[in-house]
KEMAR-579741 format. One record per residue (C-alpha): residue in three letters; x, y, z. Coordinates in steps of 0.05 Angstrom, whole numbers. Layout:
N
volum, px, py, pz
ala, X, Y, Z
...
//
This chain:
599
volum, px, py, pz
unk, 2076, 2209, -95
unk, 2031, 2154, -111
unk, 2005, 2104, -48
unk, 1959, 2047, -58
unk, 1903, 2035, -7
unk, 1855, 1988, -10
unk, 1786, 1992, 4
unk, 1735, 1985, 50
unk, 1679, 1944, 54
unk, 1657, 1891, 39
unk, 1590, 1924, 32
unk, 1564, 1989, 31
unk, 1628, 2031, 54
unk, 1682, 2022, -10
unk, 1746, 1987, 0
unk, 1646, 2065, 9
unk, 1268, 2540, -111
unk, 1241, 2565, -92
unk, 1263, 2627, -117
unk, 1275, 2688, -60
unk, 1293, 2750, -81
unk, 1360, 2769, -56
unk, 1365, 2782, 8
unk, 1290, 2764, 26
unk, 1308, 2703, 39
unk, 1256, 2685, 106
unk, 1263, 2633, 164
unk, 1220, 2610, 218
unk, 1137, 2617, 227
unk, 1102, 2676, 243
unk, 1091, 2697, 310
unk, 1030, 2681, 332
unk, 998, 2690, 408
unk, 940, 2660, 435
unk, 881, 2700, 458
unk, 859, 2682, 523
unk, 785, 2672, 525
unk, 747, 2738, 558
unk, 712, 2735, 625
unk, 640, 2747, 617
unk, 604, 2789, 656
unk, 569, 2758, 714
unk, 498, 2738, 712
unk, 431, 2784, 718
unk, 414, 2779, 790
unk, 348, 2756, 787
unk, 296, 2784, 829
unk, 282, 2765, 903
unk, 213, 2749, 886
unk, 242, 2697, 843
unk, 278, 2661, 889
unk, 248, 2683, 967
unk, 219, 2620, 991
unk, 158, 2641, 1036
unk, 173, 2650, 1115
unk, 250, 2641, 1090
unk, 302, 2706, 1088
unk, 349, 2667, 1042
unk, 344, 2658, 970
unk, 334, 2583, 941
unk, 349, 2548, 880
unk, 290, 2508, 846
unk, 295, 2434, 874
unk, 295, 2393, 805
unk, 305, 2337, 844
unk, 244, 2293, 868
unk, 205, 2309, 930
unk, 223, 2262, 982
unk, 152, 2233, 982
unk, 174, 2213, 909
unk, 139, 2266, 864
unk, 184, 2302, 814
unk, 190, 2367, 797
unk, 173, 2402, 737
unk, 204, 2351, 685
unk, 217, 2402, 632
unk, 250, 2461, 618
unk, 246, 2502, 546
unk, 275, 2567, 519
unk, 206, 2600, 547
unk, 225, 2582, 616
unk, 296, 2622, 612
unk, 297, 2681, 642
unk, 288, 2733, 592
unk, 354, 2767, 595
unk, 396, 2700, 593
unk, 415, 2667, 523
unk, 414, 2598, 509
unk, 488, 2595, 514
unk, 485, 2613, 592
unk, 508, 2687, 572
unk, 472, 2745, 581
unk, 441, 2782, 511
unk, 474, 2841, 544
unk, 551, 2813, 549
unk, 604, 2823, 494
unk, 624, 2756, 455
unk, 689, 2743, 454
unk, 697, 2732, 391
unk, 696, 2813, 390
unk, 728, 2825, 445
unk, 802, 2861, 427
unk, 857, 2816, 421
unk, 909, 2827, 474
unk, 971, 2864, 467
unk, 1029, 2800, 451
unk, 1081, 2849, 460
unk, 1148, 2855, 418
unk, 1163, 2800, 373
unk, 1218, 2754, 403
unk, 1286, 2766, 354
unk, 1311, 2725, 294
unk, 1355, 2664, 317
unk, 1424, 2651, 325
unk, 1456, 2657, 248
unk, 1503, 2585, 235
unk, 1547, 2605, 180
unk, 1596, 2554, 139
unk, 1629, 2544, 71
unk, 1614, 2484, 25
unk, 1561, 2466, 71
unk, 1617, 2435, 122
unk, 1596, 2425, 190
unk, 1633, 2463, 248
unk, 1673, 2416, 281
unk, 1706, 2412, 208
unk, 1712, 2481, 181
unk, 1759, 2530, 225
unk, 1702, 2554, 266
unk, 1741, 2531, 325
unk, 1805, 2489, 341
unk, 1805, 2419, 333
unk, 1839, 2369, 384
unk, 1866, 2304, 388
unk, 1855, 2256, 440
unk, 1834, 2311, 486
unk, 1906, 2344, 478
unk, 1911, 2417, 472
unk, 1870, 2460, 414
unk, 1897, 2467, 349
unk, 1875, 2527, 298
unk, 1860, 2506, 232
unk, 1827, 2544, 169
unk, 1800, 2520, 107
unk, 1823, 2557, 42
unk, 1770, 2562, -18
unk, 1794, 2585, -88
unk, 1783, 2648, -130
unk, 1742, 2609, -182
unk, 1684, 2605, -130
unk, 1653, 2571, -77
unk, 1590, 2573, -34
unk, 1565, 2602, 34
unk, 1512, 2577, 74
unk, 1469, 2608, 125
unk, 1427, 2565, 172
unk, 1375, 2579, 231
unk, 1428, 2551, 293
unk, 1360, 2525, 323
unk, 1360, 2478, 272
unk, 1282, 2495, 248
unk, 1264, 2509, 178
unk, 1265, 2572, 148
unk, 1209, 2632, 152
unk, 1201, 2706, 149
unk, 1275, 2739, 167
unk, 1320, 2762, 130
unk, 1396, 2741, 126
unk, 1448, 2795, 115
unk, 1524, 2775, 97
unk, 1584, 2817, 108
unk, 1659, 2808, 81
unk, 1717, 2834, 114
unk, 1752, 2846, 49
unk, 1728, 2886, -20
unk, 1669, 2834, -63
unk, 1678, 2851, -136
unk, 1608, 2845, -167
unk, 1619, 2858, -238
unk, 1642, 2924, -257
unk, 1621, 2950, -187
unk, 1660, 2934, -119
unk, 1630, 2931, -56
unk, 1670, 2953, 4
unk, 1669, 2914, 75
unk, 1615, 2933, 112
unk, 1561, 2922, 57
unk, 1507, 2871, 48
unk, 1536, 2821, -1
unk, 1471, 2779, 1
unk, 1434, 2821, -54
unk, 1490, 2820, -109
unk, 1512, 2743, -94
unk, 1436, 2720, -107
unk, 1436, 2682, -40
unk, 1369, 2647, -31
unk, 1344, 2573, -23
unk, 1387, 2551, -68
unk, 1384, 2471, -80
unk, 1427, 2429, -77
unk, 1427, 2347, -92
unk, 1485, 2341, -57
unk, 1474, 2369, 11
unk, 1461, 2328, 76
unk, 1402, 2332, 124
unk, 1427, 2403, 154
unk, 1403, 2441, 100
unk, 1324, 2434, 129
unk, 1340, 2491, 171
unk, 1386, 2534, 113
unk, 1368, 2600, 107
unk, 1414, 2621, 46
unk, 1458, 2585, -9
unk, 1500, 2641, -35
unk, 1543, 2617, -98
unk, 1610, 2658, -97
unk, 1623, 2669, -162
unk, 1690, 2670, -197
unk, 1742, 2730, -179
unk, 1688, 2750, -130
unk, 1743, 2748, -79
unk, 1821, 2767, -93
unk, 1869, 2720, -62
unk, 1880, 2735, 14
unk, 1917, 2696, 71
unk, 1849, 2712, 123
unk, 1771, 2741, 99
unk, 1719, 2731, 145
unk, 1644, 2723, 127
unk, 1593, 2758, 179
unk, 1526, 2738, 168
unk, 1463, 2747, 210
unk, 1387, 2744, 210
unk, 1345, 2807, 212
unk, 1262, 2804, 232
unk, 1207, 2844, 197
unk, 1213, 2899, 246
unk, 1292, 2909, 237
unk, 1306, 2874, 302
unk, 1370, 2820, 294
unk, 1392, 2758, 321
unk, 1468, 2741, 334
unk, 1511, 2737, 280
unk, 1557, 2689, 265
unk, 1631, 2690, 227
unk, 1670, 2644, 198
unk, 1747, 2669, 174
unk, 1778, 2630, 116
unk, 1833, 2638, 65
unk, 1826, 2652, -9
unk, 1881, 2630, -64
unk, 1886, 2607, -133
unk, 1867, 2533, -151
unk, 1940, 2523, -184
unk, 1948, 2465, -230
unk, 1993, 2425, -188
unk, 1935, 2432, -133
unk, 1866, 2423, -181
unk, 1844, 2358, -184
unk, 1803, 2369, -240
unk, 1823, 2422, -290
unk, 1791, 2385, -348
unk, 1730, 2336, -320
unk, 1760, 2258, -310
unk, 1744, 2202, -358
unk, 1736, 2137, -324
unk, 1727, 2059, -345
unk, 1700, 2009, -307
unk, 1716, 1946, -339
unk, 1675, 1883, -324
unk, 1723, 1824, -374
unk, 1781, 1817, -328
unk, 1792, 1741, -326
unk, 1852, 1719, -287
unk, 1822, 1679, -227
unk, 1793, 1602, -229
unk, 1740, 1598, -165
unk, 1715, 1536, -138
unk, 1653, 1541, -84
unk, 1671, 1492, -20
unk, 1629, 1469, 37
unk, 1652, 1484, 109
unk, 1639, 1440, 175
unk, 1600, 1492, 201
unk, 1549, 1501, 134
unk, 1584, 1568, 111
unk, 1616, 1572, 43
unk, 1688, 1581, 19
unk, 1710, 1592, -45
unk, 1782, 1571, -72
unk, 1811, 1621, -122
unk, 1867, 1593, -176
unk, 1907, 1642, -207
unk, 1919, 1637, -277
unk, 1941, 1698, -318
unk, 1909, 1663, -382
unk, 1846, 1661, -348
unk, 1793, 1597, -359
unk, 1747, 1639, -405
unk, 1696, 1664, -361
unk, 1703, 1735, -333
unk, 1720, 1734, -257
unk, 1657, 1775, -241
unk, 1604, 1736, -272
unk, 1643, 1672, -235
unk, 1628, 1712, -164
unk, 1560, 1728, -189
unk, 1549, 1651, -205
unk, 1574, 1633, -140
unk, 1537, 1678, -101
unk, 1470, 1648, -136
unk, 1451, 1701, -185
unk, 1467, 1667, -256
unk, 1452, 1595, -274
unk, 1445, 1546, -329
unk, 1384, 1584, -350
unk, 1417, 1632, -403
unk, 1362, 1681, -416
unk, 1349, 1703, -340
unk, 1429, 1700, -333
unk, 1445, 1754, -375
unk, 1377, 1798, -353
unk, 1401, 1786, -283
unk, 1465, 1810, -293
unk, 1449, 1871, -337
unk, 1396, 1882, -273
unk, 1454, 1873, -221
unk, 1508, 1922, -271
unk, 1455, 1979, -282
unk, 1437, 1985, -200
unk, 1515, 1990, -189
unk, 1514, 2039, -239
unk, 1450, 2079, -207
unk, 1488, 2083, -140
unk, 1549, 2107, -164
unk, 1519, 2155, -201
unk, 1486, 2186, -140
unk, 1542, 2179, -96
unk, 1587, 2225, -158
unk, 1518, 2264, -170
unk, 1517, 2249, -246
unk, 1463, 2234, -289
unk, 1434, 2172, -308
unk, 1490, 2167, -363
unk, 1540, 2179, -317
unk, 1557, 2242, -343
unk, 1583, 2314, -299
unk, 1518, 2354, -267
unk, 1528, 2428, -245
unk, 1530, 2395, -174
unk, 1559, 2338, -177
unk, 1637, 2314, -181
unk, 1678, 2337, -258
unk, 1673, 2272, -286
unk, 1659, 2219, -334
unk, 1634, 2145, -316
unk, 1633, 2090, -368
unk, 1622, 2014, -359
unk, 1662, 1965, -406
unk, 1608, 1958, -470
unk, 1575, 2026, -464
unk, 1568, 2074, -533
unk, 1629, 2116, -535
unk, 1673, 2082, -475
unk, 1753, 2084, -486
unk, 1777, 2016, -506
unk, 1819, 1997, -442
unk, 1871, 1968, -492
unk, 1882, 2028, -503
unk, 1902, 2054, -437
unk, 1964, 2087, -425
unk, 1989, 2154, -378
unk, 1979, 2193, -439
unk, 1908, 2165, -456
unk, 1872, 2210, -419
unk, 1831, 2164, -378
unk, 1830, 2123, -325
unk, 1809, 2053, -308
unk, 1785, 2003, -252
unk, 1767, 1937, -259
unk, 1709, 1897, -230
unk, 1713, 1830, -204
unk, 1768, 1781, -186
unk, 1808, 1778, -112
unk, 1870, 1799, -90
unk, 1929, 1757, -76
unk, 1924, 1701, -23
unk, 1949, 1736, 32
unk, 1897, 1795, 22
unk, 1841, 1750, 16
unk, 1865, 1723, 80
unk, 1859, 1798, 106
unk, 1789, 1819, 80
unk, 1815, 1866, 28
unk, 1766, 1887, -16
unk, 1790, 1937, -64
unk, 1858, 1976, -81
unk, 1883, 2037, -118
unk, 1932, 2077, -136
unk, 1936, 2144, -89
unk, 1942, 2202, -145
unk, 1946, 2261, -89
unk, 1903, 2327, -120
unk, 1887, 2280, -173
unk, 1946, 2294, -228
unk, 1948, 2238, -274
unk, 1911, 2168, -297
unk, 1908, 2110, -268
unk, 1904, 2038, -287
unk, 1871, 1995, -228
unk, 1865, 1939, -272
unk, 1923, 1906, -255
unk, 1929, 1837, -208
unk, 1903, 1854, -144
unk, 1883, 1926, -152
unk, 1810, 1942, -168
unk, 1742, 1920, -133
unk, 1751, 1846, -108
unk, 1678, 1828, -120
unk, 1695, 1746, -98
unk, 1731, 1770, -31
unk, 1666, 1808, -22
unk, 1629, 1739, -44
unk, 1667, 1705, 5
unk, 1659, 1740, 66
unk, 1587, 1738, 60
unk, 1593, 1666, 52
unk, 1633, 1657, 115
unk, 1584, 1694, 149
unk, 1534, 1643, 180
unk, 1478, 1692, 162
unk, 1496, 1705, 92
unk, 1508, 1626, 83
unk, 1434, 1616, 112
unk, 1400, 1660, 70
unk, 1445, 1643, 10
unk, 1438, 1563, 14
unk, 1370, 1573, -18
unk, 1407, 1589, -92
unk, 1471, 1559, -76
unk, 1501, 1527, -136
unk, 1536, 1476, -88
unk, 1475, 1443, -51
unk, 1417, 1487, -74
unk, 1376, 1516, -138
unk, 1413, 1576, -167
unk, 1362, 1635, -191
unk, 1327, 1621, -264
unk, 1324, 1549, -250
unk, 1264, 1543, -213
unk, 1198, 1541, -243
unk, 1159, 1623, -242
unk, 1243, 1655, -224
unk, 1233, 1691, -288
unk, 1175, 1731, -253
unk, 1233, 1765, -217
unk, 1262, 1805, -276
unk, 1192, 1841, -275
unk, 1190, 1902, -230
unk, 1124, 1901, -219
unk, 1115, 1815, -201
unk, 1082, 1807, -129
unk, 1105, 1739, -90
unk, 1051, 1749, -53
unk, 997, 1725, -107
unk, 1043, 1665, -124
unk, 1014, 1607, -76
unk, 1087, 1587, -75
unk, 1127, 1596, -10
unk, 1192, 1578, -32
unk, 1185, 1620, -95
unk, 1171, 1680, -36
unk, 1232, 1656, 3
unk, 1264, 1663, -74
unk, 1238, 1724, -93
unk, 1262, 1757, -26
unk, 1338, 1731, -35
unk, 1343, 1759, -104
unk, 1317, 1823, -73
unk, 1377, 1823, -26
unk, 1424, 1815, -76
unk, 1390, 1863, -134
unk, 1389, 1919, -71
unk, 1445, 1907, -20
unk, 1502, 1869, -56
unk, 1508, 1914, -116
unk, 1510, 1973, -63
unk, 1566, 1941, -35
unk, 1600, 1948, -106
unk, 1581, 2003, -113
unk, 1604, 2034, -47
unk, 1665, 2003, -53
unk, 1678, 2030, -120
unk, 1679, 2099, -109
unk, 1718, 2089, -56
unk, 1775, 2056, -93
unk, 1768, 2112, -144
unk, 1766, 2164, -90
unk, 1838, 2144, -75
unk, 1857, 2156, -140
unk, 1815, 2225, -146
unk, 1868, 2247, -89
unk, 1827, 2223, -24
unk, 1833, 2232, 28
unk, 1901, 2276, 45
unk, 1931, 2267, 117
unk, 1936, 2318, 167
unk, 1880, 2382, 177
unk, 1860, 2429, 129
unk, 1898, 2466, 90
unk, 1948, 2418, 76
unk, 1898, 2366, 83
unk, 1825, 2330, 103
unk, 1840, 2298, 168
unk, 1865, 2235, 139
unk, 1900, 2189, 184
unk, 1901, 2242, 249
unk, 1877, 2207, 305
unk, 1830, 2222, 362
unk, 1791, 2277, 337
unk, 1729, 2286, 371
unk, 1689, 2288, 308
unk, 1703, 2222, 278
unk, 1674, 2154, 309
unk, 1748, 2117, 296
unk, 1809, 2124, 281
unk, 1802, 2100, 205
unk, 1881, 2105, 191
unk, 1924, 2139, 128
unk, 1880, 2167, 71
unk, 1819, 2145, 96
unk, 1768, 2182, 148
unk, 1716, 2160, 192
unk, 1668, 2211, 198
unk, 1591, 2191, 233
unk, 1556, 2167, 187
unk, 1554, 2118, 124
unk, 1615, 2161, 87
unk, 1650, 2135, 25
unk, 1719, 2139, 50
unk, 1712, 2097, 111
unk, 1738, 2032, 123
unk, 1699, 1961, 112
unk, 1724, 1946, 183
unk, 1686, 2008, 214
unk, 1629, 1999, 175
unk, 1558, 1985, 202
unk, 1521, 1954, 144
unk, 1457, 1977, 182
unk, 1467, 2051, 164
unk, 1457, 2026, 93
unk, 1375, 2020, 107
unk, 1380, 2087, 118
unk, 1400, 2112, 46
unk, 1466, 2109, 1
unk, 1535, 2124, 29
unk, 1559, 2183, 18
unk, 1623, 2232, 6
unk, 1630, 2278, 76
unk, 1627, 2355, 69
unk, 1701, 2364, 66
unk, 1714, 2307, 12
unk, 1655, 2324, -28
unk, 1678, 2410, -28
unk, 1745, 2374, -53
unk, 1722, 2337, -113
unk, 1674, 2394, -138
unk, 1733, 2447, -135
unk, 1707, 2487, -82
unk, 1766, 2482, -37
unk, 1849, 2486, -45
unk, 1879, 2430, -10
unk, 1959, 2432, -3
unk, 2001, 2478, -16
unk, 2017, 2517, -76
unk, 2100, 2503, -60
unk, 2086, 2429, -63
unk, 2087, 2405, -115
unk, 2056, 2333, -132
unk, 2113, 2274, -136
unk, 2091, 2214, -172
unk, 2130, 2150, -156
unk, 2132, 2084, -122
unk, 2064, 2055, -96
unk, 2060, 2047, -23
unk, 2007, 1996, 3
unk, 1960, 2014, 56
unk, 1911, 1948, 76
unk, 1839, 1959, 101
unk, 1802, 1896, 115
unk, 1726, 1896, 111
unk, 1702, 1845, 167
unk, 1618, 1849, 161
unk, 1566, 1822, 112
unk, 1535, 1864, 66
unk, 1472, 1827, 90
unk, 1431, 1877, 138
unk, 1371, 1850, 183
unk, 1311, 1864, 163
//
């Protein structure tokens, strides 16, 4: 069955080797133990005739000090006046140094750490390790099933350090066929699955401390309802740390259940036209812009008329369209790296099966074209929804296409990526309208009219060296908008197109990926029905749960779960369910924050 959802933010959050050999993989430094400096031998006892003070049975030290009828003593002392067996370092000629002195015994090494094993790199609260819970209710067992065509295992230190001199060992329960040869339970798999430091582009910040990326290849495993994976971390002198196990199912990645059994074609087209806007002044000196409908359209595309009001094109025709070529290709960039494709937004071994094009590239389907048997899909950019979604904050809506089993056109009236709502809201926004009045086309001087804004289009052009201030002041706004308003875009579509990839699926794994269940201890809110709230700036959040000020801290992202879903490396559902594609259902997510962070 097919739902709609819209999207998420109105920002950042849509509508979101080294080569080992195997099994020599190492973790954590050497040991090392500090020698404790040696005690030297005490000094030569000099002589009593050297020290015996006449008439006097105890010894005495030299006075160096003056006489008390103000003469000094002997003012100098040289290497002549050392006793001869003394060196100049205060240690006798006769006394080991300890530089040579035998290093003390450190005793045994301490043991490897603590092994952290996972699948698809998901974190623990989110792979079966243990029950999950709801609202502090009672546990619940869940497992996560991973297909016959492969997946991956990762080892990590479970101190969290980086990786050094042991070696990590990995068990099966069941048989691991390894070409012609089959290796019964009990054996080191590590060797024959060429586990090592394996990259990947796509993994989070907990793979500093991974010890081993083992890529499971296809028919490795035969289907099973439970195999668990043993793995553990062994020192130089055969000594071991505790192991750790993770148990997981194993099935076929049916048809019915693969989102991708040919890589998706997408279009993102940037010509929709069926919105008039008009830019108003409020009381309060925010912005508010009045949207017409008019399925004829008035001629101008309904993105560049956001783009205009937000202050990026002008009058000035020649810094217009490099502007908004600037502003299309950064959208591009991010949502490149939040799919992991390359720069032509084309599949990578890592990243997600499919195939980006923007309205106008070489080779893009014509979306006139479109149809359920055209083989592509389509989302448009730009316009808003209808009036009483604009009132809402919606910023973006799909089509849900669970497991991802057919096309979808999210071109239609008020599906797509609303890029005037998202105008809007940053207009309303007392901080967006400040820092936006500057280039307002209403009651300011909209970017490429002023004298040296051309200087912008030029990566390299330092405001610094102008002598201008309010070119600065310029030069920083068109900043904002190159960097943090096409990130919104871009955040929010992959999120819409998320839905429609199949994301995310209610209930726990198997059947789903913790959409819509409430309370778990692992998400920061309860992000409702096919979306998920996991910490973190994740794609397939809500704009109402978004903080805009995770965005400083690098480009959203797809969480573990989602992202082992859209690379084929889990089975989610159930091979008796079968898919049912029918009426939409509509599922609103308001976005409520500017996409303007503080810097």
């Amino acid at each position: 069955m097919i739902s709609v959802v819209c999207c998420l933010p109105v920002a950042l959050s849509c509508g979101d080797t080294d080569e080992s050999s195997p099994g020599d993989v190492e973790v954590g430094p050497s040991d090392t133990t500090d020698v404790p400096a040696a005690e030297p031998d005490s000094l030569a006892d000099p002589g009593p005739e050297d020290l015996a003070v006449p008439g006097d049975d105890h010894a005495a030290i030299p006075d160096a000090n003056p006489d008390l009828d103000g003469s000094a003593a002997d003012p100098g002392l040289d290497g002549a006046d050392l006793a001869p067996d003394e060196a100049p370092d205060g240690r006798p000629e006769d006394a080991p140094d300890p530089a040579d002195l035998p290093e003390p015994d450190p005793g045994p090494p301490p043991p490897p750490p603590r092994a952290r094993i996972t699948v698809n790199a998901i974190p623990d609260p989110m792979n079966g390790t243990a029950p999950y819970t709801q609202n502090g209710g009672p546990p619940q067992s869940f497992r996560l099933r991973v297909p016959t065509r492969g997946f991956a295992v990762e080892v990590y230190r479970d101190d969290g350090l980086a990786p050094g001199p042991d070696r990590m060992r990995l068990f099966a329960s069941a048989p691991v066929r390894a070409g012609a040869e089959v290796l019964e339970p009990g054996t080191d798999i590590a060797p024959v699955l060429g586990c090592g430091l394996v990259p990947d582009p796509m993994a989070g910040p907990s793979d500093k401390a991974l010890v081993a990326r083992c890529l499971v290849p296809e028919a490795a495993f035969e289907a099973a309802s439970s195999v668990t994976l043993t793995a553990l971390l062994e020192g130089p002198d055969g000594t071991t740390g505790e192991p750790d196990a993770i148990t997981v199912e194993v099935a076929d990645l049916v048809p019915w259940l693969d989102p991708f059994d040919t890589p998706d074609v997408w279009l993102v087209t940037l010509s929709r036209d069926l919105c008039e806007h008009e830019l108003l002044a409020r009381p309060d000196g925010t912005y508010d812009i009045l949207t017409t409908f008019s399925p004829s359209g008035n001629g101008t595309p309904d993105l560049d008329e956001a783009l205009a009001i937000l202050g990026l094109l002008s009058d000035n025709a020649a810094f217009s369209q490099a502007a908004r070529a600037l502003f299309l290709a950064r959208v591009r960039e991010y949502s490149n790296q939040i799919f992991g494709l390359d720069d032509g937004g084309h599949p990578t071994p890592w990243g997600v099966p499919l195939h980006l094009h923007f309205e106008g590239d070489p080779g893009a389907p014509d979306p006139a074209t479109w149809s359920e048997q055209a083989g592509f899909s389509m989302i448009a950019l730009g316009g808003d929804p209808k009036p009483a979604d604009i009132a809402s904050g919606i910023v973006g809506r799909a089509w849900i296409d669970w497991n991802n089993q057919g096309v979808e056109d999210d071109t239609i009236l008020d599906f797509g990526v609303f890029v005037t709502n998202i105008v809007r809201q940053a207009l309303r926004n007392p901080l967006g309208a400040l820092i936006l009045h500057e280039v307002s086309p209403l009651d300011g001087t909209p970017l490429g009219e002023y004298p040296g804004d051309e200087q912008f289009l030029d990566p390299d052009f330092d405001p610094s060296t102008s002598g201008d201030p309010r070119l600065e002041q310029r030069h920083a706004i068109f900043t904002t908008i190159v960097d943090f308003a096409t990130l919104a875009v871009a955040a929010t579509l992959c999120h819409e197109m998320g839905h429609s990839l199949g994301l995310v699926p209610d209930g726990p794994p198997p059947g789903g990926l913790f959409g819509g269940v409430n309370g778990l201890p692992f998400t920061d809110s309860d992000a409702g029905s096919a979306h998920i709230d996991t910490p973190g700036l994740n794609v397939m959040q809500t704009g109402k749960v978004t903080s805009y000020l995770e965005a400083l801290g690098g480009v959203p992202r797809f969480n573990e779960l989602n992202l082992a879903y859209l690379r084929r490396r889990l089975v989610v559902g159930h091979a008796t369910d079968r898919p049912v594609r029918g009426v939409p259902e509509s599922v609103a997510c308001a976005a409520t924050d500017p996409w303007f962070p503080t810097r």
